[in-house]
Residue frames as a rotation matrix with the C-alpha (Angstrom) as fourth column:
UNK 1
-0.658 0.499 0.564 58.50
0.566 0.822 -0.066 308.22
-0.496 0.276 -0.823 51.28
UNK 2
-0.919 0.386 0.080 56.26
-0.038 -0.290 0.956 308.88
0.393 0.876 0.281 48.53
UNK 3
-0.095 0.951 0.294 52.09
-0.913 0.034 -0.406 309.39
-0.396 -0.307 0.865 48.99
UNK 4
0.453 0.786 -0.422 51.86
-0.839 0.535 0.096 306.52
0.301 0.310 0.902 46.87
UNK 5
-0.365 -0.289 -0.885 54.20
-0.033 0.954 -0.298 304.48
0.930 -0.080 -0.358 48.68
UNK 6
-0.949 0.068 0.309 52.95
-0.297 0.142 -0.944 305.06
-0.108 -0.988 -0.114 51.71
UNK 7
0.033 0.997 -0.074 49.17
-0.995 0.026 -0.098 303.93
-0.096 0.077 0.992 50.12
UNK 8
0.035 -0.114 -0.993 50.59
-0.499 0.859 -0.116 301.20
0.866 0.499 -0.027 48.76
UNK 9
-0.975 -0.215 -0.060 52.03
-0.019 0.348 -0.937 300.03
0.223 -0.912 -0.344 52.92
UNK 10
-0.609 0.710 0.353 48.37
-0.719 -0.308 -0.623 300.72
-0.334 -0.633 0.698 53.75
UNK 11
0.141 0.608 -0.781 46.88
-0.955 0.290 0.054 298.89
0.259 0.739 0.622 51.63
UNK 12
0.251 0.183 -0.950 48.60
-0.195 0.971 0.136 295.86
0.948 0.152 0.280 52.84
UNK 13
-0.959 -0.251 0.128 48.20
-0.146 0.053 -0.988 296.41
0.241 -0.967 -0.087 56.04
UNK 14
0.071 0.997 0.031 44.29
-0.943 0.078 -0.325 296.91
-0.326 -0.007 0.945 55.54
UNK 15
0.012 0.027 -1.000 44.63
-0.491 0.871 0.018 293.35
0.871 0.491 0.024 53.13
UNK 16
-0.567 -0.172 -0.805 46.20
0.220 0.911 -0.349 291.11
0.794 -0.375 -0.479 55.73
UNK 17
-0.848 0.451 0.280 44.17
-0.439 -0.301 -0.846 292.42
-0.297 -0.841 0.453 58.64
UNK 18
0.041 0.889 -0.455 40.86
-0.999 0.041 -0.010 291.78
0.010 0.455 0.890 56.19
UNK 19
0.121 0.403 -0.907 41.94
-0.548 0.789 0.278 288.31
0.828 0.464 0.316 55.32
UNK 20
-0.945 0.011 -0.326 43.02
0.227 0.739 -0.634 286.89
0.234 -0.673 -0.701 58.80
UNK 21
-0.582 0.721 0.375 39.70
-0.335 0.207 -0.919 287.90
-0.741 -0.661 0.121 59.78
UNK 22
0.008 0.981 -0.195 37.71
-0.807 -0.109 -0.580 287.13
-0.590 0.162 0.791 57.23
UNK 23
-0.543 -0.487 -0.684 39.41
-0.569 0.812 -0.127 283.76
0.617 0.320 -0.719 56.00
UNK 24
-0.880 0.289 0.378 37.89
-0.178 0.536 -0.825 281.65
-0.441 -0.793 -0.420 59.18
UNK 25
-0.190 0.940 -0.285 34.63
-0.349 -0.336 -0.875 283.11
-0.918 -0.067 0.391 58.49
UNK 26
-0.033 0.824 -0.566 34.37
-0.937 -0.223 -0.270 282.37
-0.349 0.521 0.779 55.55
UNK 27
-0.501 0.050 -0.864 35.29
-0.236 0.953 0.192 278.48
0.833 0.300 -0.465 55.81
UNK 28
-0.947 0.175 0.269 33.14
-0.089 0.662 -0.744 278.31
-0.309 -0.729 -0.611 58.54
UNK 29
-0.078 0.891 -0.447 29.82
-0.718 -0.361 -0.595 279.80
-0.692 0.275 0.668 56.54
UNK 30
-0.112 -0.306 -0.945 30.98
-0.993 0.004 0.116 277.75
-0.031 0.952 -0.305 53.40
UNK 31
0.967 -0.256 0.012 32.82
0.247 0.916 -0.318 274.81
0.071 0.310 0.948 53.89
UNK 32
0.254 -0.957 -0.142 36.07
0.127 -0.113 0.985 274.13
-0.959 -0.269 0.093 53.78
UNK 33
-0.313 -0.356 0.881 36.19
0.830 0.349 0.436 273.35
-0.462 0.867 0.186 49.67
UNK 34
0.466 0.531 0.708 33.55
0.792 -0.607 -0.065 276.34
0.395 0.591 -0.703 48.64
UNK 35
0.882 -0.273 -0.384 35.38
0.251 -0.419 0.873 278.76
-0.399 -0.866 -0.301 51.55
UNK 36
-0.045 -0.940 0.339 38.83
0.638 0.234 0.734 277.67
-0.769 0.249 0.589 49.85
UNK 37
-0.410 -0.230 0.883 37.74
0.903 -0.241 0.356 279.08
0.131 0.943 0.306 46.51
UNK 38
0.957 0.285 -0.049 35.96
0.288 -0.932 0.220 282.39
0.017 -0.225 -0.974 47.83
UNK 39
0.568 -0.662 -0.489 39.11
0.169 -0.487 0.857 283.19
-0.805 -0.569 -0.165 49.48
UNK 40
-0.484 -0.806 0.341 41.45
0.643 -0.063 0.764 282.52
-0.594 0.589 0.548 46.77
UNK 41
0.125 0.238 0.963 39.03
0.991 -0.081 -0.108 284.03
0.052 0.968 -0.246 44.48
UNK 42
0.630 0.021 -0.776 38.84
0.753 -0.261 0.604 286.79
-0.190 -0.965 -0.180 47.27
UNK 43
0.336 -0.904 -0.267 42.72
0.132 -0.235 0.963 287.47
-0.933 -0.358 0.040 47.31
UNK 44
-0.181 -0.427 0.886 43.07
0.957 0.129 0.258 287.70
-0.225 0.895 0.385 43.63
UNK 45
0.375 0.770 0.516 40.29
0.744 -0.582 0.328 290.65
0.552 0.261 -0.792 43.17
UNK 46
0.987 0.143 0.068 41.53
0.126 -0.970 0.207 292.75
0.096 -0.195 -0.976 45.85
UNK 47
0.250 -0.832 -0.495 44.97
0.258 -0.436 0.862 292.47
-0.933 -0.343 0.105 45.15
UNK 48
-0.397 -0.161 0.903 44.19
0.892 -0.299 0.339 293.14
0.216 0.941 0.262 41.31
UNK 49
0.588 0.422 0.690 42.23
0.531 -0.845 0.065 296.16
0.611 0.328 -0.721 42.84
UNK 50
0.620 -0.592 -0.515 45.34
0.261 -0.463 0.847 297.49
-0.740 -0.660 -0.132 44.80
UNK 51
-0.253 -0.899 0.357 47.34
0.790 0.020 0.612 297.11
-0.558 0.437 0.706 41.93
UNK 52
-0.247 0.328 0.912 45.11
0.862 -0.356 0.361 299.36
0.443 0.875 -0.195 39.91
UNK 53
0.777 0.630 -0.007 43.94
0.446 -0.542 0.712 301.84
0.445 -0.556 -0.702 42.80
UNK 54
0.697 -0.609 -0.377 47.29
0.277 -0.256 0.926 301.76
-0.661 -0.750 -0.010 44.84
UNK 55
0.606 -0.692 -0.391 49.82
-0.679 -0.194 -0.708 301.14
0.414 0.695 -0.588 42.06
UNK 56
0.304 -0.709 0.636 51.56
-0.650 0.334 0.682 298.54
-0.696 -0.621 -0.360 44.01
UNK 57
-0.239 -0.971 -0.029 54.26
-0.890 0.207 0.406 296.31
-0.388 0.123 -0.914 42.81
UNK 58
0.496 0.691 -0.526 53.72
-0.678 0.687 0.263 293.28
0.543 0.226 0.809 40.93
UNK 59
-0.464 -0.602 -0.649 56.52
0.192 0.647 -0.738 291.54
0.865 -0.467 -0.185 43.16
UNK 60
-0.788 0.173 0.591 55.41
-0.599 -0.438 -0.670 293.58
0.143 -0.882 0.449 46.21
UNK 61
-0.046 0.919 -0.392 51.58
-0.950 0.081 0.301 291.56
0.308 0.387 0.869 45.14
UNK 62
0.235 -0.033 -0.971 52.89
-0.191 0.978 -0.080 288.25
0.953 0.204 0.224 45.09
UNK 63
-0.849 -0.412 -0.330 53.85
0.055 0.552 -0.832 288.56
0.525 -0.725 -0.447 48.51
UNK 64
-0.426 0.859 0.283 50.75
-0.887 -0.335 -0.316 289.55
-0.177 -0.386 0.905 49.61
UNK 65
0.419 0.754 -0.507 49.21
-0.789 0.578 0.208 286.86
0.450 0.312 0.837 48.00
UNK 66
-0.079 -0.514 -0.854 51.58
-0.020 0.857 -0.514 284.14
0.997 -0.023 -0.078 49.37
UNK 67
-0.862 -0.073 0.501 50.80
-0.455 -0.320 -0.831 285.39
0.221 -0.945 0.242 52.78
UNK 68
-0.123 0.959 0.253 47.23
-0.982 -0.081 -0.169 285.35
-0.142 -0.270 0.952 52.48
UNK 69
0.335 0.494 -0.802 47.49
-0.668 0.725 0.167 281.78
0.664 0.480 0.573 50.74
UNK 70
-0.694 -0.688 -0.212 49.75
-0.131 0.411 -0.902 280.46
0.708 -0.598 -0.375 53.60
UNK 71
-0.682 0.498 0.536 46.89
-0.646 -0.066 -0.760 281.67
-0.343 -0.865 0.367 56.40
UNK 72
0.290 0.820 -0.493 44.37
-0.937 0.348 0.027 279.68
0.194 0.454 0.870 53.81
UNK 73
0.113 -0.352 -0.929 46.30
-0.276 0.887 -0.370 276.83
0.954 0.299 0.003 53.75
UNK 74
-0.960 -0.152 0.234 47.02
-0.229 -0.052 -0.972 277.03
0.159 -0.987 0.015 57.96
UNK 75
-0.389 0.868 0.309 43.21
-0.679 -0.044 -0.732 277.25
-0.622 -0.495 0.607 58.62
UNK 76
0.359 0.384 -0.851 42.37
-0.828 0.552 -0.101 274.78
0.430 0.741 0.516 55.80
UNK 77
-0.163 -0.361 -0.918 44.78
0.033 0.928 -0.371 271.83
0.986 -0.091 -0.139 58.17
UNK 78
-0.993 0.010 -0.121 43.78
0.107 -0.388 -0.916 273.39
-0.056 -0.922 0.384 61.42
């Protein structure tokens, strides 16, 4: 493995750790409707600043995001 693939694995390990915890929080501080859009806005920003910092994949991105929007979408019917 490469340095930058192995930043790139870190990175989304650090991501999904960040957003399960900090998803809740912020639809409990918010709302559910303002909360909703933090997050998403959220999950864009710091997976446009992985792509640019880490170098990661734009496929590799989208899953990231589809994760994070799944846990949004879990805690958003829960």
């Amino acid at each position: 493995m490469t340095g930058g693939e192995i930043m790139s694995i870190l990175f989304a390990i650090i991501f999904l750790v960040v957003i399960f915890k900090c998803v809740g929080l912020v639809l409990g501080v918010c709302g559910k409707l303002l909360g909703a859009v933090l997050s998403l806005f959220g999950f864009i920003l710091s997976i446009a600043v992985g792509a640019i910092v880490f170098g990661i994949s734009t496929a590799f991105a989208l899953v990231l995001l589809c994760i994070a929007a799944g846990w949004l979408l879990i805690k958003l019917i829960f």
